[in-house]
Backbone atoms as SQL, in Angstrom:
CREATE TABLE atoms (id INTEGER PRIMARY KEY, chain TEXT, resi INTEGER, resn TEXT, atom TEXT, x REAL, y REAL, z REAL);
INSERT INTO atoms VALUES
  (1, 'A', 1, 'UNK', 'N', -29.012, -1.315, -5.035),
  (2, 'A', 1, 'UNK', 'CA', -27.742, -1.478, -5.703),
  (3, 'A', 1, 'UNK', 'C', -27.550, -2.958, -6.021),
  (4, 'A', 2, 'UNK', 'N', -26.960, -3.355, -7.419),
  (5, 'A', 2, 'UNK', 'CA', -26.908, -4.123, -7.922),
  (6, 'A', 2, 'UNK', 'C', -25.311, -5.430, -7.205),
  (7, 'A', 3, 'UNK', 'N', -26.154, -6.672, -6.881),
  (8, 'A', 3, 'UNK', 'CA', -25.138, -7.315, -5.765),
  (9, 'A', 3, 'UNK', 'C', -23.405, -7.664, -6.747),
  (10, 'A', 4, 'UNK', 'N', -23.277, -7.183, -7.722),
  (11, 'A', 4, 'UNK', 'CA', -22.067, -7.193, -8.407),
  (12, 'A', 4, 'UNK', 'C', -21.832, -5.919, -7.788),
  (13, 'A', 5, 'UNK', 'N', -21.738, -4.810, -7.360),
  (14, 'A', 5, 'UNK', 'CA', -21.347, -3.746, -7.538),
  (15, 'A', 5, 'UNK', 'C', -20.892, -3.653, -5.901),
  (16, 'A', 6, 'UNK', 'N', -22.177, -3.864, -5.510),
  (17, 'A', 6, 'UNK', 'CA', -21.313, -3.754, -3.404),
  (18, 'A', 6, 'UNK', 'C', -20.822, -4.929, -3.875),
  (19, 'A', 7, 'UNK', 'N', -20.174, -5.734, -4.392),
  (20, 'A', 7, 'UNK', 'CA', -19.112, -7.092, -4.081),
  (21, 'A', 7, 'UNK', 'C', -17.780, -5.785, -4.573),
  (22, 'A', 8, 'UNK', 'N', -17.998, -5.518, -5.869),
  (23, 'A', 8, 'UNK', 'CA', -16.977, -4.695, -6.292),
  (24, 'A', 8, 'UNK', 'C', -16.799, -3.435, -5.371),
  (25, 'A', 9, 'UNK', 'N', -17.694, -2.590, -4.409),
  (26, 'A', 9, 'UNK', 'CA', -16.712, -1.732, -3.962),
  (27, 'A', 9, 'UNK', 'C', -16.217, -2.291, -2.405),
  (28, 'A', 10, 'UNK', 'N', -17.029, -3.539, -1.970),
  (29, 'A', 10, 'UNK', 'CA', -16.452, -3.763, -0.740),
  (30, 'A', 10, 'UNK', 'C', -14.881, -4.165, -1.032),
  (31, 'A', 11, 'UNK', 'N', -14.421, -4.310, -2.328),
  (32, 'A', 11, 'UNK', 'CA', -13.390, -5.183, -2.485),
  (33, 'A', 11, 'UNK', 'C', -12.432, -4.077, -2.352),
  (34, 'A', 12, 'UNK', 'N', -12.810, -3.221, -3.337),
  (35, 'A', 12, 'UNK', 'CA', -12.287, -1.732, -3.504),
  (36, 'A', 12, 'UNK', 'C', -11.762, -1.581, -2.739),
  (37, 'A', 13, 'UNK', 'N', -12.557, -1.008, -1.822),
  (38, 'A', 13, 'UNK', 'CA', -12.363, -0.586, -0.297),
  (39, 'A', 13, 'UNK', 'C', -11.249, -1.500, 0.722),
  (40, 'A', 14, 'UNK', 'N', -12.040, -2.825, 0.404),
  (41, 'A', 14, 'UNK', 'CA', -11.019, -4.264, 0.978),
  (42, 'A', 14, 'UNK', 'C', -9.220, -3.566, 0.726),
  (43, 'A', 15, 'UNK', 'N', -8.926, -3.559, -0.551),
  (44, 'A', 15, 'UNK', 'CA', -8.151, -3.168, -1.462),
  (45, 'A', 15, 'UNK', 'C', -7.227, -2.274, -0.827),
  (46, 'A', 16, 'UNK', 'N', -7.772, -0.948, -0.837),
  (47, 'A', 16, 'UNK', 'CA', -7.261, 0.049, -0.198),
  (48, 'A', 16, 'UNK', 'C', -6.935, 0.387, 1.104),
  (49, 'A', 17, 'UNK', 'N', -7.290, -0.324, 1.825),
  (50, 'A', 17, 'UNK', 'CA', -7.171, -0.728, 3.204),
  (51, 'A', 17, 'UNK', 'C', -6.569, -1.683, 3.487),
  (52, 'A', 18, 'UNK', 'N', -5.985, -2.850, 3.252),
  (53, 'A', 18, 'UNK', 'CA', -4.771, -3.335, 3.137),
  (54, 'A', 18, 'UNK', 'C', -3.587, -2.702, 2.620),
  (55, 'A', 19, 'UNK', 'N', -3.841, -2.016, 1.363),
  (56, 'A', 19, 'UNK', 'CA', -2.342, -1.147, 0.820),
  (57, 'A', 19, 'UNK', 'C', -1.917, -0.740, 2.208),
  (58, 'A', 20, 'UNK', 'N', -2.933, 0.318, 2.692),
  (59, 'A', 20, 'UNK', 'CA', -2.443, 1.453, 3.838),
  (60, 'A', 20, 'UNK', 'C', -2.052, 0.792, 5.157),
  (61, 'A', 21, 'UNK', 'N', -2.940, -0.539, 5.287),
  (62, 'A', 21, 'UNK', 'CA', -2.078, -0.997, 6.345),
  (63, 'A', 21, 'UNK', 'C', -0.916, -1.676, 6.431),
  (64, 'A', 22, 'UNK', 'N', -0.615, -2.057, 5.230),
  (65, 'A', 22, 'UNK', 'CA', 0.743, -2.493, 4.441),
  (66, 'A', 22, 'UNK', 'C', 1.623, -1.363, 5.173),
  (67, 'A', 23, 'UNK', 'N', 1.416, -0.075, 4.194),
  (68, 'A', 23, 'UNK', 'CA', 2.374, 1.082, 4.498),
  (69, 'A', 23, 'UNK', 'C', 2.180, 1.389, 5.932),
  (70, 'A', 24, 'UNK', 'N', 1.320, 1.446, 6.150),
  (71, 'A', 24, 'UNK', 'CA', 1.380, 2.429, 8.224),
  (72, 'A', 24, 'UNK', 'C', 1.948, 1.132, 8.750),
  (73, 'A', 25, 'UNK', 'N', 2.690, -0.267, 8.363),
  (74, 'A', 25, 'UNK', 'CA', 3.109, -1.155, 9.055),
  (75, 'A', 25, 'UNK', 'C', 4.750, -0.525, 8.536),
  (76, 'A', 26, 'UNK', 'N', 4.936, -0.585, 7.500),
  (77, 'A', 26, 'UNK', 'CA', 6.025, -0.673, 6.990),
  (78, 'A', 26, 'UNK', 'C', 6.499, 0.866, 7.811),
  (79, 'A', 27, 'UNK', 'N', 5.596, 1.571, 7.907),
  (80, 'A', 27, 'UNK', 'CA', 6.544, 2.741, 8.589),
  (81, 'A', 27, 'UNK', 'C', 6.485, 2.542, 10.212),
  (82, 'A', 28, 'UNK', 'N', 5.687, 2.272, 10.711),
  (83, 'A', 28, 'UNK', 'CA', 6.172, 1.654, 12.427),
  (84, 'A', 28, 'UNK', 'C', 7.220, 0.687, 12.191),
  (85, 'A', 29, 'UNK', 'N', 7.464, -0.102, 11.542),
  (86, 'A', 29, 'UNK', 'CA', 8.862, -0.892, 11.322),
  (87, 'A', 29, 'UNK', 'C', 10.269, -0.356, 11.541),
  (88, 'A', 30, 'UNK', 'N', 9.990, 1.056, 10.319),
  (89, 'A', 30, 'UNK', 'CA', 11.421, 1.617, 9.891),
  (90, 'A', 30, 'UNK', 'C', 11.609, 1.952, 11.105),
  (91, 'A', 31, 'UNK', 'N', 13.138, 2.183, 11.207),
  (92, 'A', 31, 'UNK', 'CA', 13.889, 2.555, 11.997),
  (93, 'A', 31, 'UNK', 'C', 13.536, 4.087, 12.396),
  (94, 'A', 32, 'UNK', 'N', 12.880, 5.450, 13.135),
  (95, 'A', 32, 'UNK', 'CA', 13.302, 6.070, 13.785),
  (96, 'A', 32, 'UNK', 'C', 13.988, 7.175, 14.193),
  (97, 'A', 33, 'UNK', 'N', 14.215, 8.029, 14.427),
  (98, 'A', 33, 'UNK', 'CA', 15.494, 8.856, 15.388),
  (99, 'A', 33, 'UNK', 'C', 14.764, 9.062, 16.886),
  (100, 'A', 34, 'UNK', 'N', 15.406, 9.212, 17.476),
  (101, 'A', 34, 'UNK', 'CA', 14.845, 9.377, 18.821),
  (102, 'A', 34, 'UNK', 'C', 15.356, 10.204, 19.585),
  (103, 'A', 35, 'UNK', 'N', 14.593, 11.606, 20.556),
  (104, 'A', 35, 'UNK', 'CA', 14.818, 12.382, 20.730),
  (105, 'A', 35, 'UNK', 'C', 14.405, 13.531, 20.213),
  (106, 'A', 36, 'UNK', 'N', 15.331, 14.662, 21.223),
  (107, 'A', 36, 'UNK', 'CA', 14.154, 15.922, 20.442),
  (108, 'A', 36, 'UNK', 'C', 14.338, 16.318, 18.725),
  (109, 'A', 37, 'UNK', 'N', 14.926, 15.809, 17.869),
  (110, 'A', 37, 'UNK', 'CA', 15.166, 16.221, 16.696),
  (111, 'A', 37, 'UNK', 'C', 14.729, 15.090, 16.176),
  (112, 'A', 38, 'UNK', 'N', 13.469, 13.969, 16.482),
  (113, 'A', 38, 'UNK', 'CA', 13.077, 13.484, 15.982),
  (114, 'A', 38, 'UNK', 'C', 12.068, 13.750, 14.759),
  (115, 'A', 39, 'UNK', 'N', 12.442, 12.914, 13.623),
  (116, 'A', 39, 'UNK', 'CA', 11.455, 13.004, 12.655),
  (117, 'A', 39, 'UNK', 'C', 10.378, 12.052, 12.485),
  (118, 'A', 40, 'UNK', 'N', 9.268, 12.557, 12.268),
  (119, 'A', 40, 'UNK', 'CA', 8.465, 11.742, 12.368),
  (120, 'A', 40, 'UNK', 'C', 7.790, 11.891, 10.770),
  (121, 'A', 41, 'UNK', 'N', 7.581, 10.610, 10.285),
  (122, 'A', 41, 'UNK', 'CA', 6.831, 10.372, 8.725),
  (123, 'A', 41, 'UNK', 'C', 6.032, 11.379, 8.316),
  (124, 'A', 42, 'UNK', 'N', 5.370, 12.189, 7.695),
  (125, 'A', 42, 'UNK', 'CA', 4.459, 12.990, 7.270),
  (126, 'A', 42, 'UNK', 'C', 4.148, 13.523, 8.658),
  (127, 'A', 43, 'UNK', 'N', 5.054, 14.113, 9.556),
  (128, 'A', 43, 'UNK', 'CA', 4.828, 14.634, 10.812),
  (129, 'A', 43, 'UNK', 'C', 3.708, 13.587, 12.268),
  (130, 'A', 44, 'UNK', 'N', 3.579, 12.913, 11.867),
  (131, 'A', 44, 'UNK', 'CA', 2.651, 11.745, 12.389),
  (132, 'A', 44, 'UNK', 'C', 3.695, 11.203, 13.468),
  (133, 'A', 45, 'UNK', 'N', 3.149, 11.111, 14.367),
  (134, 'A', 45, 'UNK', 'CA', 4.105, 10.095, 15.849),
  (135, 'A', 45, 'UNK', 'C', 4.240, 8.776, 15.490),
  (136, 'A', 46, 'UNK', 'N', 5.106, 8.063, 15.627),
  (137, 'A', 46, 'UNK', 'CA', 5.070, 6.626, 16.059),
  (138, 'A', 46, 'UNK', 'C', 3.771, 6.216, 16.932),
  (139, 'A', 47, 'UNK', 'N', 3.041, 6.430, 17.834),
  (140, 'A', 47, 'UNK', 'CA', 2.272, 6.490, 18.675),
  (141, 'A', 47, 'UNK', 'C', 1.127, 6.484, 17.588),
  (142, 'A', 48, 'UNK', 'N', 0.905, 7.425, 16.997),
  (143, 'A', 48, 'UNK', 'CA', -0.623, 7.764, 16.131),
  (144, 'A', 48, 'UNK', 'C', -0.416, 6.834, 14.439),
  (145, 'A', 49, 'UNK', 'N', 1.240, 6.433, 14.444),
  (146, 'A', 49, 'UNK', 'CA', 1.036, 5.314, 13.364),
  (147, 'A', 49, 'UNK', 'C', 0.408, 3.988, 13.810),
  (148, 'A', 50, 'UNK', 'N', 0.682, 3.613, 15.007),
  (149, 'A', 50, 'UNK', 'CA', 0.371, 2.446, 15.547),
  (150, 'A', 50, 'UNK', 'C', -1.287, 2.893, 15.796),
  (151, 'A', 51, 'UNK', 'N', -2.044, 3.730, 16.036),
  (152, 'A', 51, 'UNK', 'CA', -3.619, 3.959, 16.244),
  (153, 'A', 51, 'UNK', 'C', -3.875, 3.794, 14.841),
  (154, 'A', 52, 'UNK', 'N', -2.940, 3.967, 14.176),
  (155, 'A', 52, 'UNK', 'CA', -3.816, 4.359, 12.625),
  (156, 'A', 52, 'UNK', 'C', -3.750, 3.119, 12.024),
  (157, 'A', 53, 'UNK', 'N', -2.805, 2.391, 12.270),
  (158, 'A', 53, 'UNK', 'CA', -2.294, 0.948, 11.909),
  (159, 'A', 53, 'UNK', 'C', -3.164, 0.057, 12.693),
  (160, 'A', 54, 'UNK', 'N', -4.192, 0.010, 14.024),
  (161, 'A', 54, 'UNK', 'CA', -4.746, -0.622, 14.898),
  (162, 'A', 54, 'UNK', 'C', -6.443, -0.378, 14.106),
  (163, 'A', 55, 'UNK', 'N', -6.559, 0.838, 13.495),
  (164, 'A', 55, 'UNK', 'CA', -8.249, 0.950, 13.239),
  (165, 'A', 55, 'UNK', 'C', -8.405, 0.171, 12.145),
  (166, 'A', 56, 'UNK', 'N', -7.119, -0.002, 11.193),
  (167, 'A', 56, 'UNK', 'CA', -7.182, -0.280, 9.552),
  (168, 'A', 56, 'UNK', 'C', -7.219, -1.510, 9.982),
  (169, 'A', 57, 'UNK', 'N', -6.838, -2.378, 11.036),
  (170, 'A', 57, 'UNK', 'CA', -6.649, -3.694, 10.768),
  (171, 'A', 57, 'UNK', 'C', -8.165, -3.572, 11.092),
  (172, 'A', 58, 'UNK', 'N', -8.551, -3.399, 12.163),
  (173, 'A', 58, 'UNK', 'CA', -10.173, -3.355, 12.927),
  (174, 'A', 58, 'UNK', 'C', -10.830, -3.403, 11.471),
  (175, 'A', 59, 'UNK', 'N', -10.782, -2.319, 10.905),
  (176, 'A', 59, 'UNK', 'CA', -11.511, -2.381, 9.618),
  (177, 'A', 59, 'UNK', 'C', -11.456, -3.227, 8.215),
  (178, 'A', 60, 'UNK', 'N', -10.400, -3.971, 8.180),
  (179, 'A', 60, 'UNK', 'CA', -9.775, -5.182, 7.385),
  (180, 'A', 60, 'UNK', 'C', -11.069, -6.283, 7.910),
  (181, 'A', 61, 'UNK', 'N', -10.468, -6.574, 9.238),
  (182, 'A', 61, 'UNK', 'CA', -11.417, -7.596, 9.473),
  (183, 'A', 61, 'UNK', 'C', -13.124, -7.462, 9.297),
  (184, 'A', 62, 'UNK', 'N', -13.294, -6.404, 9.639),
  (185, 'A', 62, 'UNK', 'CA', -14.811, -6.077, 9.719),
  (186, 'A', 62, 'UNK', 'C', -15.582, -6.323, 7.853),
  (187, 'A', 63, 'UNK', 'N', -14.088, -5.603, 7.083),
  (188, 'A', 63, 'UNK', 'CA', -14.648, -5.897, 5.566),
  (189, 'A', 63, 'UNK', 'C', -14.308, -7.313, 5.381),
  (190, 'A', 64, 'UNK', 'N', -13.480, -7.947, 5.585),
  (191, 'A', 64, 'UNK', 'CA', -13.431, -9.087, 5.211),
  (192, 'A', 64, 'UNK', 'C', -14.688, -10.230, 5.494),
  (193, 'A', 65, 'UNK', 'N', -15.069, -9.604, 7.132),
  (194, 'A', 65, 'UNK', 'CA', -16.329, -10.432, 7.353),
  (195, 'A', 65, 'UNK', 'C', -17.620, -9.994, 6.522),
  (196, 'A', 66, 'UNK', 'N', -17.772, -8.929, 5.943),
  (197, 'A', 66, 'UNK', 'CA', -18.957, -8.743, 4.976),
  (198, 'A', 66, 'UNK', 'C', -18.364, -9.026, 3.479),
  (199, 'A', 67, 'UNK', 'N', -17.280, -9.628, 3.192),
  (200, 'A', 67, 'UNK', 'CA', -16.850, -10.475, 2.224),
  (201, 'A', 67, 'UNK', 'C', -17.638, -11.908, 2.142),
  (202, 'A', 68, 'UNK', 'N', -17.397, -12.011, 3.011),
  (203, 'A', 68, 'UNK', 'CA', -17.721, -13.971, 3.768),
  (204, 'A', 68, 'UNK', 'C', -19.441, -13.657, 3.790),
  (205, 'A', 69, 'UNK', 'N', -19.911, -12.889, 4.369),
  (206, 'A', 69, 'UNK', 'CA', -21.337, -12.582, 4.114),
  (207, 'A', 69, 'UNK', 'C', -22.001, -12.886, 2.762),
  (208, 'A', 70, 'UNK', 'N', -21.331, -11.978, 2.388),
  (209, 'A', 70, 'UNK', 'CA', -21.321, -11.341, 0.885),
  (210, 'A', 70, 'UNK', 'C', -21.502, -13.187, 0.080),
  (211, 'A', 71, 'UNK', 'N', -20.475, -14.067, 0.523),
  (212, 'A', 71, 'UNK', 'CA', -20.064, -14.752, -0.552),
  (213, 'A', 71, 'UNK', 'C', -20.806, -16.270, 0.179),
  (214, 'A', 72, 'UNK', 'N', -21.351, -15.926, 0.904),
  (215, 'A', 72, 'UNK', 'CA', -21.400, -17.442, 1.744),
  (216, 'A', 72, 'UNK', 'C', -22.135, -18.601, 1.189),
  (217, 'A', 73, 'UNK', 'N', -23.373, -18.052, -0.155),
  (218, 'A', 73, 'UNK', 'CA', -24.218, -19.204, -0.726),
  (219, 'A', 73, 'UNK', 'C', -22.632, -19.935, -1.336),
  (220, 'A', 74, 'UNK', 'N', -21.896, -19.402, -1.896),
  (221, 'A', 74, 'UNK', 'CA', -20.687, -19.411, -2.980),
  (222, 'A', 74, 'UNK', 'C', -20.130, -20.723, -1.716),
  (223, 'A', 75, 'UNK', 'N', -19.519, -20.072, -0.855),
  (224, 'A', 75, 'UNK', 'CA', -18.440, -20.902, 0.269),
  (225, 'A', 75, 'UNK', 'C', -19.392, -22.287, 0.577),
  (226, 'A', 76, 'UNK', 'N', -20.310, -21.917, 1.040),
  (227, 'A', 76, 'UNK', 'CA', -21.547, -23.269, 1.968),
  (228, 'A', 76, 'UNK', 'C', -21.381, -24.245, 0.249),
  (229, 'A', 77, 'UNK', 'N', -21.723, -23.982, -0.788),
  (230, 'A', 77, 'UNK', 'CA', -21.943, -25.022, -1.766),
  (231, 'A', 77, 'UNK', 'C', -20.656, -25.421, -2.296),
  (232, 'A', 78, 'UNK', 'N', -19.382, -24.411, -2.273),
  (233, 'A', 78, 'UNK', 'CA', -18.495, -25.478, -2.615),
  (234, 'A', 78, 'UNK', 'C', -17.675, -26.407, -1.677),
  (235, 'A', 79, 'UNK', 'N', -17.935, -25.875, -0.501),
  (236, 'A', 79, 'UNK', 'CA', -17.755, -26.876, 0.711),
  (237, 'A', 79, 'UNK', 'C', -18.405, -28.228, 0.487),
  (238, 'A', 80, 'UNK', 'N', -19.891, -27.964, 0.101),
  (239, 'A', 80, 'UNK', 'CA', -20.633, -29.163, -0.058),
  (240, 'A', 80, 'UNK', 'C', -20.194, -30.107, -1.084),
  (241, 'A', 81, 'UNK', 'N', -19.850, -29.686, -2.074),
  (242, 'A', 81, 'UNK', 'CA', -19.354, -29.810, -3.251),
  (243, 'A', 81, 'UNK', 'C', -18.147, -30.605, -2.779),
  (244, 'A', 82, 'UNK', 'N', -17.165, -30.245, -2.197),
  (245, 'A', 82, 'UNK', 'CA', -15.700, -30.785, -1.792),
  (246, 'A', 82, 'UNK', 'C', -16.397, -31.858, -0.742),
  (247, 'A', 83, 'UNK', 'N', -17.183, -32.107, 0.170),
  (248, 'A', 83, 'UNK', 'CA', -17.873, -33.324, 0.655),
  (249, 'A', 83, 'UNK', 'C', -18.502, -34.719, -0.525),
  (250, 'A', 84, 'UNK', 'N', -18.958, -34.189, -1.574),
  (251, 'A', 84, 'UNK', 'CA', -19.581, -35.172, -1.980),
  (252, 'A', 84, 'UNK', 'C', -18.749, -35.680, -3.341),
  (253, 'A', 85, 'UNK', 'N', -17.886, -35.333, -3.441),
  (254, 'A', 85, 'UNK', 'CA', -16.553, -35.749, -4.053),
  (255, 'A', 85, 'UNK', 'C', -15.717, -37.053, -3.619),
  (256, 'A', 86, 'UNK', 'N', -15.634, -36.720, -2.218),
  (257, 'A', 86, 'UNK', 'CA', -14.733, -37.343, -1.350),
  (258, 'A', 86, 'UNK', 'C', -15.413, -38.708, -1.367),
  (259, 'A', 87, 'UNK', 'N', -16.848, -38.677, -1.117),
  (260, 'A', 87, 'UNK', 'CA', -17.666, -39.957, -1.056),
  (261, 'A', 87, 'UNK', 'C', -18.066, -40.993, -1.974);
């Protein structure tokens, strides 16, 4: 596979996995009822938003680090680049 294309779906992926941990944050946030006539979001616990909200970040980071992989000739030379400027 062509290295434009895993850049483009790790991003994808990157992408979509932030949205959702956006939202599974934004709904452990909201407020609640508590008790037995509690409602819970798409029937989901508070409890299993926070697991679901705990793997996506796990997995944020894990893509982000095969981002940095992905990009590192890119990062190492303009680092170098921002060194020999300065001098």
């Amino acid at each position: 596979m062509k290295r434009d294309m895993v850049n483009f779906i790790v991003g994808l992926i990157s992408f979509i996995v932030l949205v959702t941990l956006m939202i599974s944050g934004v709904i452990i946030a909201w407020p609640h009822e508590h008790g037995p006539n509690e409602t819970d979001p798409m029937g989901i616990s508070r409890h299993n938003w926070s697991n679901i909200h705990l793997i996506l970040g796990a997995a944020f980071i894990v893509l982000m680090l095969v981002h940095i992989v992905l990009h590192w000739d890119w990062i190492r030379s303009y680092f170098k680049s921002l060194s020999g400027r300065s001098q």
